[in-house]
PDB file as gemmi writes it, atoms N, CA and C in Angstrom:
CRYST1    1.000    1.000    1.000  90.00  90.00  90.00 P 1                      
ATOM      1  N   UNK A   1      -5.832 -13.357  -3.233  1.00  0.00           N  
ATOM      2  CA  UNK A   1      -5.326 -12.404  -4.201  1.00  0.00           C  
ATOM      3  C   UNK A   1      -3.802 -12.513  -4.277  1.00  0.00           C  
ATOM      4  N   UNK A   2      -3.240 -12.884  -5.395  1.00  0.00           N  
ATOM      5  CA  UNK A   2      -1.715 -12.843  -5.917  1.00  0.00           C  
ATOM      6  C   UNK A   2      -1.377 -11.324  -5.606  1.00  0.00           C  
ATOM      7  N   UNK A   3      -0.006 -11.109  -4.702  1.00  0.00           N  
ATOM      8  CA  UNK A   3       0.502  -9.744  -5.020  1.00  0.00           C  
ATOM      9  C   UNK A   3       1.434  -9.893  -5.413  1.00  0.00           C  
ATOM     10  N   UNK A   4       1.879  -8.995  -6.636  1.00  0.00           N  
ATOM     11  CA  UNK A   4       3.255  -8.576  -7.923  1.00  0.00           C  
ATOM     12  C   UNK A   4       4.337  -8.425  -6.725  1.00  0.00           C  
ATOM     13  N   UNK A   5       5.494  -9.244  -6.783  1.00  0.00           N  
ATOM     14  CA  UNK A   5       7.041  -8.621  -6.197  1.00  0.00           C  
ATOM     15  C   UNK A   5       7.197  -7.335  -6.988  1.00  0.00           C  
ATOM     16  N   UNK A   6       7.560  -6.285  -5.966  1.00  0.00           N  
ATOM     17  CA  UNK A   6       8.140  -5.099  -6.884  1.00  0.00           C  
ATOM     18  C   UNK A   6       9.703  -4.771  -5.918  1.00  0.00           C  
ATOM     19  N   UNK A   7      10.498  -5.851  -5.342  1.00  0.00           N  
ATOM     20  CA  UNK A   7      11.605  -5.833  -4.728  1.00  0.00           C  
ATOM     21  C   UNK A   7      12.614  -5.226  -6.324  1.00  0.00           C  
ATOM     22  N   UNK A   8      13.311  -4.290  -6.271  1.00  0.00           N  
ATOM     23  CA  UNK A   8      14.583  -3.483  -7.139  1.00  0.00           C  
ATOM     24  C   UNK A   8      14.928  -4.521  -8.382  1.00  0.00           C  
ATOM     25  N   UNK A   9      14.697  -6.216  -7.700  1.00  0.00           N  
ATOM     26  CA  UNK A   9      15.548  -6.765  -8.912  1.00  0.00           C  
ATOM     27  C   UNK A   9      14.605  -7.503  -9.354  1.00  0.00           C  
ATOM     28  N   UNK A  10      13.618  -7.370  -9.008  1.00  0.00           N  
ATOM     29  CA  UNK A  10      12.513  -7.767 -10.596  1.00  0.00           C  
ATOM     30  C   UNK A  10      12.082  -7.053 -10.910  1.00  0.00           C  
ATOM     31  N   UNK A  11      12.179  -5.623 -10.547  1.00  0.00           N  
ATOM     32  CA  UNK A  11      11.937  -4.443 -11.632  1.00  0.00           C  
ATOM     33  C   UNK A  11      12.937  -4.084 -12.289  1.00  0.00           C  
ATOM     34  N   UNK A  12      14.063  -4.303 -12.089  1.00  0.00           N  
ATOM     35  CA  UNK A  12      15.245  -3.955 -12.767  1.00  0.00           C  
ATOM     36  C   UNK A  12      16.424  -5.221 -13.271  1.00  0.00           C  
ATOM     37  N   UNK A  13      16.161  -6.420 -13.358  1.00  0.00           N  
ATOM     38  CA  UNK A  13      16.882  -7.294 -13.826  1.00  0.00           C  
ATOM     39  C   UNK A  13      17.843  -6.532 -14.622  1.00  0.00           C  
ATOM     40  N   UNK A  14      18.607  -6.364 -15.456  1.00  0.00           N  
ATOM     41  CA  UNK A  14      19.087  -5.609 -16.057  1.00  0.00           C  
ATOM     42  C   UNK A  14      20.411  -4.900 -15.493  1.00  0.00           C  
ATOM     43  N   UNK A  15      19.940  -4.876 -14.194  1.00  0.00           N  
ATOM     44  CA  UNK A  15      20.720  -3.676 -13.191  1.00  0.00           C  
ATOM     45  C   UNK A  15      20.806  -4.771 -12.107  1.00  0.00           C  
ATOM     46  N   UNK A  16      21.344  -5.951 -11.899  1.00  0.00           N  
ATOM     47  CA  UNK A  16      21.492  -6.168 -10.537  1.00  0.00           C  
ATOM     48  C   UNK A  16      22.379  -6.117 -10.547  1.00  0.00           C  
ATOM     49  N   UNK A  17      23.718  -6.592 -11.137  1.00  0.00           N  
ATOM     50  CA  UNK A  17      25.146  -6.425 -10.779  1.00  0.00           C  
ATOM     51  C   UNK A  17      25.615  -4.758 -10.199  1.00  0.00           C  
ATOM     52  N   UNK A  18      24.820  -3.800 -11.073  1.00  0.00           N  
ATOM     53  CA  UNK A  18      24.956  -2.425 -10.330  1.00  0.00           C  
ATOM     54  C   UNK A  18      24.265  -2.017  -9.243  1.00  0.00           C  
ATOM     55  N   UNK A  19      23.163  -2.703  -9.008  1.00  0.00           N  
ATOM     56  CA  UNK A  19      22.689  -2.302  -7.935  1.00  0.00           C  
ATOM     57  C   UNK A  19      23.228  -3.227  -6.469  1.00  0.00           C  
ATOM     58  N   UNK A  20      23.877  -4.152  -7.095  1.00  0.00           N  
ATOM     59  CA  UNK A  20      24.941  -4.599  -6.017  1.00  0.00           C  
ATOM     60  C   UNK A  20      25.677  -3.700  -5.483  1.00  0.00           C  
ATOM     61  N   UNK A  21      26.561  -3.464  -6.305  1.00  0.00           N  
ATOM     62  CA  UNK A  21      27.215  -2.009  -5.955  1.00  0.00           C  
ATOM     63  C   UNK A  21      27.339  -1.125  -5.628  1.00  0.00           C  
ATOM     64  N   UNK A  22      26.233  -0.101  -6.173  1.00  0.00           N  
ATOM     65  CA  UNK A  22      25.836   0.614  -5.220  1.00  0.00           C  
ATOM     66  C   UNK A  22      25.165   0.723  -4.246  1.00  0.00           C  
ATOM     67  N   UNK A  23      24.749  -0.350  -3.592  1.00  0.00           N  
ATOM     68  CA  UNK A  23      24.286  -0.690  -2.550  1.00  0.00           C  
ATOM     69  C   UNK A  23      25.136  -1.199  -1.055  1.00  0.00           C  
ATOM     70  N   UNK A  24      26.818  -1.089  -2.054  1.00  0.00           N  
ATOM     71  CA  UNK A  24      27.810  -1.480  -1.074  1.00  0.00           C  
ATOM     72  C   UNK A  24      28.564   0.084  -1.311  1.00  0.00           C  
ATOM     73  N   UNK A  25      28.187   0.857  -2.044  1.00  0.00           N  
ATOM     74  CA  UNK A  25      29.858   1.951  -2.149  1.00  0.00           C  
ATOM     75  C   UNK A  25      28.639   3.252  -2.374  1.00  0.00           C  
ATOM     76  N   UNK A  26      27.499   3.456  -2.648  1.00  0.00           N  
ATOM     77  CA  UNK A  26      26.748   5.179  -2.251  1.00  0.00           C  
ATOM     78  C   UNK A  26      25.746   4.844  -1.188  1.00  0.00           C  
ATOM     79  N   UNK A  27      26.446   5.785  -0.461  1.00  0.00           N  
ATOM     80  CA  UNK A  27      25.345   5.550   0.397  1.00  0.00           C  
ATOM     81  C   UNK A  27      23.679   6.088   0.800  1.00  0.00           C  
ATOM     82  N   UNK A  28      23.400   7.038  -0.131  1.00  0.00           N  
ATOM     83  CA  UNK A  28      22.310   7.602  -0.599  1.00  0.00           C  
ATOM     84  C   UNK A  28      21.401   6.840  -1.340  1.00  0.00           C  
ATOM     85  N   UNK A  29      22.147   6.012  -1.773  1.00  0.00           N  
ATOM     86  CA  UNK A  29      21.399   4.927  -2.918  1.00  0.00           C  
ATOM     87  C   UNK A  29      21.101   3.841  -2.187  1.00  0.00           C  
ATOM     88  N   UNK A  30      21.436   3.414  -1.017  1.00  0.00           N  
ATOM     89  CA  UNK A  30      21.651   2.592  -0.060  1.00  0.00           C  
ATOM     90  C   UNK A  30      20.296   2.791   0.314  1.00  0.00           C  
ATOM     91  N   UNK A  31      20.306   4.482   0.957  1.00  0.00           N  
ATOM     92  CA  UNK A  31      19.372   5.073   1.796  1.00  0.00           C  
ATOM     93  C   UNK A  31      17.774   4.927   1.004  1.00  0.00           C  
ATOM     94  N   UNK A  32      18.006   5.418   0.097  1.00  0.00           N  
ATOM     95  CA  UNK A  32      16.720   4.778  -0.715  1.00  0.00           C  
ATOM     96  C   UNK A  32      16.224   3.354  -0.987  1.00  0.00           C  
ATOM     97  N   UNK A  33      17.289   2.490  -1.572  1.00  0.00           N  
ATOM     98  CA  UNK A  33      16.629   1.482  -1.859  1.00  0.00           C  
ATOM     99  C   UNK A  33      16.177   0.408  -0.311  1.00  0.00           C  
ATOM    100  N   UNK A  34      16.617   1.141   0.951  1.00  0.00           N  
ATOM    101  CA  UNK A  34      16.454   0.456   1.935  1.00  0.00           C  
ATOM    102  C   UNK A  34      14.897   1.019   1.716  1.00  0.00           C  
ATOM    103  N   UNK A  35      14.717   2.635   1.813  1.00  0.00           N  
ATOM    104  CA  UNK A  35      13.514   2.933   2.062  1.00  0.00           C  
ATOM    105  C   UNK A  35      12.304   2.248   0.808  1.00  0.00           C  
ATOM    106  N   UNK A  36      12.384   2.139  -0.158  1.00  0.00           N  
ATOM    107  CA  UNK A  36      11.943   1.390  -1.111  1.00  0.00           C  
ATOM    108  C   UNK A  36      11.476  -0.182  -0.872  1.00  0.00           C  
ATOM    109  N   UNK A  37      12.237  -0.752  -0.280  1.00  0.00           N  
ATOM    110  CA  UNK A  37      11.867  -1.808   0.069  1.00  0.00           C  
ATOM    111  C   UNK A  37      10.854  -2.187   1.768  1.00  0.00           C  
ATOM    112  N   UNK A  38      11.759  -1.211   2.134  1.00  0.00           N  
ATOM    113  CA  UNK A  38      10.401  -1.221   3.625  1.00  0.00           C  
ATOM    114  C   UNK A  38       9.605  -0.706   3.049  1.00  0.00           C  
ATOM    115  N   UNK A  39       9.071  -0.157   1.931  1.00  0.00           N  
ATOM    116  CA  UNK A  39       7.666   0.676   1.692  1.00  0.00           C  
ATOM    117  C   UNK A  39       6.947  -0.575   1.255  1.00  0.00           C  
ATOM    118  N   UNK A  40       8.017  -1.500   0.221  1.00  0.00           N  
ATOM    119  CA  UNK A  40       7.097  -2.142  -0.572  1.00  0.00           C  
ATOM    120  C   UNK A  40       6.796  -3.400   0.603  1.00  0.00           C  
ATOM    121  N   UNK A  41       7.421  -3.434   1.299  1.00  0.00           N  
ATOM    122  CA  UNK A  41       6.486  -4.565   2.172  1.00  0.00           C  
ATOM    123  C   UNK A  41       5.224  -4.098   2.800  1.00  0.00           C  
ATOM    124  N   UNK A  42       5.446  -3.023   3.399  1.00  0.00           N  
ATOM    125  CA  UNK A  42       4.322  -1.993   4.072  1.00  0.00           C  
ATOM    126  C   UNK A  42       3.355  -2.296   3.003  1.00  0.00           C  
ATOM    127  N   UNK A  43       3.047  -1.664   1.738  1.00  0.00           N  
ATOM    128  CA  UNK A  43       2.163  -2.123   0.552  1.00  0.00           C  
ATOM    129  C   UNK A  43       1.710  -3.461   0.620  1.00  0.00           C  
ATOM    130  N   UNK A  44       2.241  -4.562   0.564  1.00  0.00           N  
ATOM    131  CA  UNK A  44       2.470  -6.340   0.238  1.00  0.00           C  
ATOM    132  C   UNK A  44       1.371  -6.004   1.620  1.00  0.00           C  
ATOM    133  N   UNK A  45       1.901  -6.133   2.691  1.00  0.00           N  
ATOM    134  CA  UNK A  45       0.573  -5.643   3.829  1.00  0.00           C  
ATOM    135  C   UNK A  45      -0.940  -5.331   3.694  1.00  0.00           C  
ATOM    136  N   UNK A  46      -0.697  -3.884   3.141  1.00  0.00           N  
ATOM    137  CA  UNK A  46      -1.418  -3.600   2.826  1.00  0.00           C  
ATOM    138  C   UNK A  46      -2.579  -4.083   1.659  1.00  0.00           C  
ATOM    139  N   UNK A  47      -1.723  -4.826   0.724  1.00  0.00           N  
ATOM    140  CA  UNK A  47      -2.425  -5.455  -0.196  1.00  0.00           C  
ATOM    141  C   UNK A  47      -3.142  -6.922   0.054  1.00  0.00           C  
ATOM    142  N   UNK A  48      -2.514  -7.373   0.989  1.00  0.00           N  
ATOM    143  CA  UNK A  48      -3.056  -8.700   1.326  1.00  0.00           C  
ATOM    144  C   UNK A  48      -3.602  -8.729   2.850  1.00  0.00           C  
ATOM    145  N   UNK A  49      -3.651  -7.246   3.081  1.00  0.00           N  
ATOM    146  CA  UNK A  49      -5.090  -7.078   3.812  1.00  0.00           C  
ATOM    147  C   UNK A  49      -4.465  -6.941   5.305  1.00  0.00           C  
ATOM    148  N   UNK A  50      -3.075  -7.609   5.930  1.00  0.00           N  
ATOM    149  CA  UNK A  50      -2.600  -7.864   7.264  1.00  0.00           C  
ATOM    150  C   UNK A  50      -2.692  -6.618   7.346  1.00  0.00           C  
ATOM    151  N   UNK A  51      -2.873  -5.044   6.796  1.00  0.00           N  
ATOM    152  CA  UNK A  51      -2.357  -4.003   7.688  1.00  0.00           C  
ATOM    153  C   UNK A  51      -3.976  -3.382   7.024  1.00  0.00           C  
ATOM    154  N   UNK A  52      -4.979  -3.334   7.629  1.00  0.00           N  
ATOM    155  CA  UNK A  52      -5.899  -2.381   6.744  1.00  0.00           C  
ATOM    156  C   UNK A  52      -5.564  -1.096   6.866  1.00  0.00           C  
ATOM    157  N   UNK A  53      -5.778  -0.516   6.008  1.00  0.00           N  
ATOM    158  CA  UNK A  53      -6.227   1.023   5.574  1.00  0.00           C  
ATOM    159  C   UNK A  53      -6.914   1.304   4.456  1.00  0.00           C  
ATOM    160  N   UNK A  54      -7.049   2.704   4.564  1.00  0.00           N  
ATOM    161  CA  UNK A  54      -8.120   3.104   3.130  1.00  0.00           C  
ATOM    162  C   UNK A  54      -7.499   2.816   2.050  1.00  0.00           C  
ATOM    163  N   UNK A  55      -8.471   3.160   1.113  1.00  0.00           N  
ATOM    164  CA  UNK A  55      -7.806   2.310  -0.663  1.00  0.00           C  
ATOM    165  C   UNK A  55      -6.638   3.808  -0.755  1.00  0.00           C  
ATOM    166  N   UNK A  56      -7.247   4.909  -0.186  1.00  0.00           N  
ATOM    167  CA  UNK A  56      -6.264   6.846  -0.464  1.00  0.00           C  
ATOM    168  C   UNK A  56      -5.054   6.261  -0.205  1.00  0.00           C  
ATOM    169  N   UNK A  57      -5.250   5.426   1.346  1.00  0.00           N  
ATOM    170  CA  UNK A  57      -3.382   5.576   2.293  1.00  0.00           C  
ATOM    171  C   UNK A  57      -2.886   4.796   1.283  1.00  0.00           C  
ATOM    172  N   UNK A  58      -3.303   3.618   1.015  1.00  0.00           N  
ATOM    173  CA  UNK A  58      -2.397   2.531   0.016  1.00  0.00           C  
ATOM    174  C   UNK A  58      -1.835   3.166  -1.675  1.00  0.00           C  
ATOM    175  N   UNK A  59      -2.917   3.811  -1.933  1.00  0.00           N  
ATOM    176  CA  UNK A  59      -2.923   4.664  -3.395  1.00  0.00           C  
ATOM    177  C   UNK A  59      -1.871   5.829  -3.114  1.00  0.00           C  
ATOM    178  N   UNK A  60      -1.482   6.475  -1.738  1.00  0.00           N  
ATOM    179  CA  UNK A  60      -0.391   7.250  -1.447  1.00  0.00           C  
ATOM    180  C   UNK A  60       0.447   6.449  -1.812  1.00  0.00           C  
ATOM    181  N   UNK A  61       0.415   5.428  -0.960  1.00  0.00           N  
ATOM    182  CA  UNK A  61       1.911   4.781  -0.919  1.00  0.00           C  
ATOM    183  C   UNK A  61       2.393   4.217  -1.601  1.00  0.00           C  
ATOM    184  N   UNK A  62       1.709   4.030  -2.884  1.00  0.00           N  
ATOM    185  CA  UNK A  62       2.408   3.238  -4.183  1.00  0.00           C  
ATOM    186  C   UNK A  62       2.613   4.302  -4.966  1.00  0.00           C  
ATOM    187  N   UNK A  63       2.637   5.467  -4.761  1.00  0.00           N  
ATOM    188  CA  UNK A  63       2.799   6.585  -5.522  1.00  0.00           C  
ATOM    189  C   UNK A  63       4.265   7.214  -4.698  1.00  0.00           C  
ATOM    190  N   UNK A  64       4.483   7.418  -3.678  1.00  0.00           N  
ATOM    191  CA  UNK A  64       5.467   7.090  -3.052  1.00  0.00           C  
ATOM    192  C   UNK A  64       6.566   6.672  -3.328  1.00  0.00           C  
ATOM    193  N   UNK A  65       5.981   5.279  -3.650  1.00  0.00           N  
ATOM    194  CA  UNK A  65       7.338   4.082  -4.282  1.00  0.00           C  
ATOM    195  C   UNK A  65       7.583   4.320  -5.138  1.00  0.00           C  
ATOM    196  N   UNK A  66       6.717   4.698  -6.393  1.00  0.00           N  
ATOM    197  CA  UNK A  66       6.965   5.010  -8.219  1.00  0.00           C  
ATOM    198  C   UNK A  66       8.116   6.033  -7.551  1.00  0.00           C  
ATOM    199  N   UNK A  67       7.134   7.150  -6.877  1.00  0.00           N  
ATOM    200  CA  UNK A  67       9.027   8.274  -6.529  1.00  0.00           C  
ATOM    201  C   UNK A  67      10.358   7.383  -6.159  1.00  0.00           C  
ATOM    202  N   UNK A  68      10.464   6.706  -5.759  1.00  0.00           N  
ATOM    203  CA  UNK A  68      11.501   6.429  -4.891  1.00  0.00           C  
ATOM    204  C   UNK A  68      12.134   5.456  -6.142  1.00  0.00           C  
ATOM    205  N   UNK A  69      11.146   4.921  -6.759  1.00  0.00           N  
ATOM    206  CA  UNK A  69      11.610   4.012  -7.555  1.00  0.00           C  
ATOM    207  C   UNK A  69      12.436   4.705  -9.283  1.00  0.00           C  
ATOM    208  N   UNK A  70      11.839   5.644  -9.565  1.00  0.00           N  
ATOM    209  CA  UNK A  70      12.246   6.677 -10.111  1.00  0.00           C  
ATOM    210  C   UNK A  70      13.502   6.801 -10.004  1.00  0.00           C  
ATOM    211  N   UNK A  71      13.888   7.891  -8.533  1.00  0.00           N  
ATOM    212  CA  UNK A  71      14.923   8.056  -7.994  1.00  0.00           C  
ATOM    213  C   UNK A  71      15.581   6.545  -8.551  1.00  0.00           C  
ATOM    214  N   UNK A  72      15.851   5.820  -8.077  1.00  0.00           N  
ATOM    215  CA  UNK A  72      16.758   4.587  -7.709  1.00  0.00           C  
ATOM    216  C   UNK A  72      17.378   4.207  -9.493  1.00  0.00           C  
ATOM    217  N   UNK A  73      16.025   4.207 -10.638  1.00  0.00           N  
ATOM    218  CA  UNK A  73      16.452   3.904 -11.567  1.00  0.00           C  
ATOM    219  C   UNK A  73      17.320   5.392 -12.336  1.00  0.00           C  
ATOM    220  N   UNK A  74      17.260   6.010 -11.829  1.00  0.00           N  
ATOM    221  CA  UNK A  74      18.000   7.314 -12.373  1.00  0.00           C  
ATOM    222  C   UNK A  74      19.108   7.236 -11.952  1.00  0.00           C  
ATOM    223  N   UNK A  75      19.487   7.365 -10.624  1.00  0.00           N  
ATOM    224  CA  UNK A  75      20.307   6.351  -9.830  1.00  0.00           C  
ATOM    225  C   UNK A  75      21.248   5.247 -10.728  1.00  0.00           C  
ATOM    226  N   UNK A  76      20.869   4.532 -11.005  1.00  0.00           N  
ATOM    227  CA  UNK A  76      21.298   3.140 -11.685  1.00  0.00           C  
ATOM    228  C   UNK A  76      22.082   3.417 -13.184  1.00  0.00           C  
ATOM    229  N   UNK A  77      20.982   4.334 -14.084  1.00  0.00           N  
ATOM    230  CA  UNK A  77      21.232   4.677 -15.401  1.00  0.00           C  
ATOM    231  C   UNK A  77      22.639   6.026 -15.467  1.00  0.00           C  
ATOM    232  N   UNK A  78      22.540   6.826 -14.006  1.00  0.00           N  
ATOM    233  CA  UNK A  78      23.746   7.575 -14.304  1.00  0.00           C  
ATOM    234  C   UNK A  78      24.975   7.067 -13.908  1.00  0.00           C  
ATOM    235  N   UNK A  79      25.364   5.233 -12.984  1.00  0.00           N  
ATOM    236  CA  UNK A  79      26.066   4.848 -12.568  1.00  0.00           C  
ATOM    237  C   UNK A  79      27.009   4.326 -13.928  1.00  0.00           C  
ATOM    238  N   UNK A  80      26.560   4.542 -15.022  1.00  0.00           N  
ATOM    239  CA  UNK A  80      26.977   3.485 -16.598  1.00  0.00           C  
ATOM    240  C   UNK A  80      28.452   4.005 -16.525  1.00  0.00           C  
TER     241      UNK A  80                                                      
END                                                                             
């Protein structure tokens, strides 16, 4: 089974030069997109089976990420 990259900059091409940035100068934004990305490996895990759990825990945790991911692009769009 193929799993989708959902790492910040192929969901957001658009935004990498800013999310450079703020990834060096807020540190809240830092704090998230670190947590964002340890989630989405945790998922990638989960999806390709190395970490089992129920279909609920995994279906949490990509619901999770949409939050976080949310956050981050709101984040991004008020940095203009």
């Amino acid at each position: 089974m193929s799993v989708e990259h959902h790492d910040l900059i192929h969901e957001f091409p658009e935004f990498k030069d800013r999310i450079h940035t703020l990834k060096t100068t807020d540190e809240e934004f830092r704090k998230l997109f670190d947590e964002y990305h340890e989630l989405t490996r945790s998922i990638e895990n989960m999806e390709n089976e190395v970490t089992p759990v129920s279909t609920q825990t995994e279906e949490q945790a990509k619901v999770r990420r949409l939050r976080l991911k949310d956050a981050l692009y709101c984040m991004l769009n008020a940095a203009e």
